[in-house]
N, C-alpha and C positions, 0 to 999 in steps of 0.2 A: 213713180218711184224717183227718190234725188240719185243723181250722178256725181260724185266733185270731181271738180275740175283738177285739182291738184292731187297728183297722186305721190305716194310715200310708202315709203317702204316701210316692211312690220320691225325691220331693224332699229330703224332711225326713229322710227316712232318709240318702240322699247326705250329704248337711251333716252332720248328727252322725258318720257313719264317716269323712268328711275330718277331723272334727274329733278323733276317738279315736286314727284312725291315724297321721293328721300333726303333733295339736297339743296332745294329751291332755286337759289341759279348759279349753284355751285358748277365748273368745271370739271366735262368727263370726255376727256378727247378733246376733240374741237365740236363738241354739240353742248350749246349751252341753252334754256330758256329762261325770259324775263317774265315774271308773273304781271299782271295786268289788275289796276285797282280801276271802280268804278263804283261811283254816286247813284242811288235811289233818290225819287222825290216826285213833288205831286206836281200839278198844273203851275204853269209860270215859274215854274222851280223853285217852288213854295216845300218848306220843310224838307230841306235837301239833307243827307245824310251818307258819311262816310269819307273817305274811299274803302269798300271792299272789296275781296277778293273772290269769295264764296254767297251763289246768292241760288233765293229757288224761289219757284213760283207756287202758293197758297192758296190763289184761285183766279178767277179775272180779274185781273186792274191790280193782281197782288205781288208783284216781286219784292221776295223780303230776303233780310240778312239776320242772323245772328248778331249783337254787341256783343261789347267787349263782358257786360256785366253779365252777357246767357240772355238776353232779353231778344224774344223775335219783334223784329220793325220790318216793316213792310208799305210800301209804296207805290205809289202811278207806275210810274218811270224810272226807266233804265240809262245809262249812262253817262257821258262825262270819263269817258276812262283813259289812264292814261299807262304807261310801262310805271312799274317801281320807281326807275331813274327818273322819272317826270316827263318823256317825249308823249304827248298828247295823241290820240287816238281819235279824232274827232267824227268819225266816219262807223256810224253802224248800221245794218242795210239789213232790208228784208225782199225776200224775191219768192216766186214760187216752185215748183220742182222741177229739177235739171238747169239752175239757176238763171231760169228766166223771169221777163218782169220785175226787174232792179229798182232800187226805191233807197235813198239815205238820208239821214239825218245823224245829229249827233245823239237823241233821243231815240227809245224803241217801250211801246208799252204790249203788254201782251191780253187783248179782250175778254180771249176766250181760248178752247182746243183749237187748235189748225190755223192759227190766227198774231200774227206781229205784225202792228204797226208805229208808222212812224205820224208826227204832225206833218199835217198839209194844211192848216188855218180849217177845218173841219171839226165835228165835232168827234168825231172816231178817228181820222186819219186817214192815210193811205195803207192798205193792211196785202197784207202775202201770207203765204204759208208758215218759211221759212224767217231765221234772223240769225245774223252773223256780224261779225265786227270787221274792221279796217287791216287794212295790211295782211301781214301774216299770219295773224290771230290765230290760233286754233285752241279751241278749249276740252274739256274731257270732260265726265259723269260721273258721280257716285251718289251712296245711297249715306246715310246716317253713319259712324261711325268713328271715322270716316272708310265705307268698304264696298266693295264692287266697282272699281275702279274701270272706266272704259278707254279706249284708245281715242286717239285725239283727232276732230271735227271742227271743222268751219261753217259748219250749220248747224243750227237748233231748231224746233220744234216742241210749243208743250203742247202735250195730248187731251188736255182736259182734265185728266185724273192723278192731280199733282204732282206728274214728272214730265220733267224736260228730256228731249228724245235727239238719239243722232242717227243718219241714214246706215244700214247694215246690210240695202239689199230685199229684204224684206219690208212689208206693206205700214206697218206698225214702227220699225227702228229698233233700236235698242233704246231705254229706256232708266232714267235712274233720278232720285229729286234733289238734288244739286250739281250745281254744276261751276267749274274754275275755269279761266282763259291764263295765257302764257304767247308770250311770241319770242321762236326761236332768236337769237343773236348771231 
């Protein structure tokens, strides 16, 4: 079972998902969050594409976005992400549960269920359970809609059966097929 390190309260968490969901990084109090854009693309960062904000995973080796035109694209690899404001995130790590076994890069492709890796000059990479971004990152879930909105996590996990999962405790997670990052200000 995952642990996070970082614990937060159901309050503070409320206010920044009202603030992500309804106001993007509008000011409410003194809790504000910066949404997080991040590039897909394949091997040697060949046909790179983006920055976005919303991305899900389609099957092994598939992380894909939405365009602008409704068109789904989908790619190797994950990131290159940076805040809105442009401060660069260069750092996305995979570890396995109870965040042990750390592993970064600024790259994270996902193989299969149970499975984030990052390059290690290998033909797979170096792979963990778990995959989470830099800094304060914490991202949320939802389903199509956009509805079912979950509470906000610095791990993911996909399950194999096209959603990405956050720890709740339970063996499985919570579970939902997209998912957004944001780091508090």
């Amino acid at each position: 079972m995952h642990k996070s390190p970082k614990p937060s309260s159901l309050l503070s968490s409320l206010i920044v998902s009202a603030i992500v969901f309804g106001l993007g990084a509008a000011w409410s109090g003194t809790a504000r969050a910066e949404e997080v854009a991040c590039y897909i693309y394949d091997d040697n960062f060949s046909n790179i594409i983006g920055p976005y904000e919303e991305f899900y995973i389609a099957g092994p080796g598939q992380m894909c976005i939405v365009d602008l035109t409704g068109r789904t694209v989908c790619r190797k690899w994950f990131g290159l992400c940076s805040t809105k404001s442009g401060e660069k995130l260069d750092t996305l790590f995979v570890f396995n549960d109870d965040y042990r076994d750390f592993a970064w890069d600024k790259s994270v492709y996902v193989p299969g269920a149970n499975q984030a890796c990052i390059p290690d000059g290998t033909a797979k990479g170096t792979c963990r359970r778990w995959f989470g971004m830099s800094d304060d990152v914490q991202c949320y879930l939802f389903d199509d809609g956009p509805t079912s909105f979950t509470g906000w996590t610095d791990a993911l996990y996909y399950n194999g059966r096209g959603q990405v999962c956050l720890p709740d405790g339970t063996a499985s997670g919570t579970c939902r097929k997209w998912f957004r990052c944001a780091m508090p200000e």
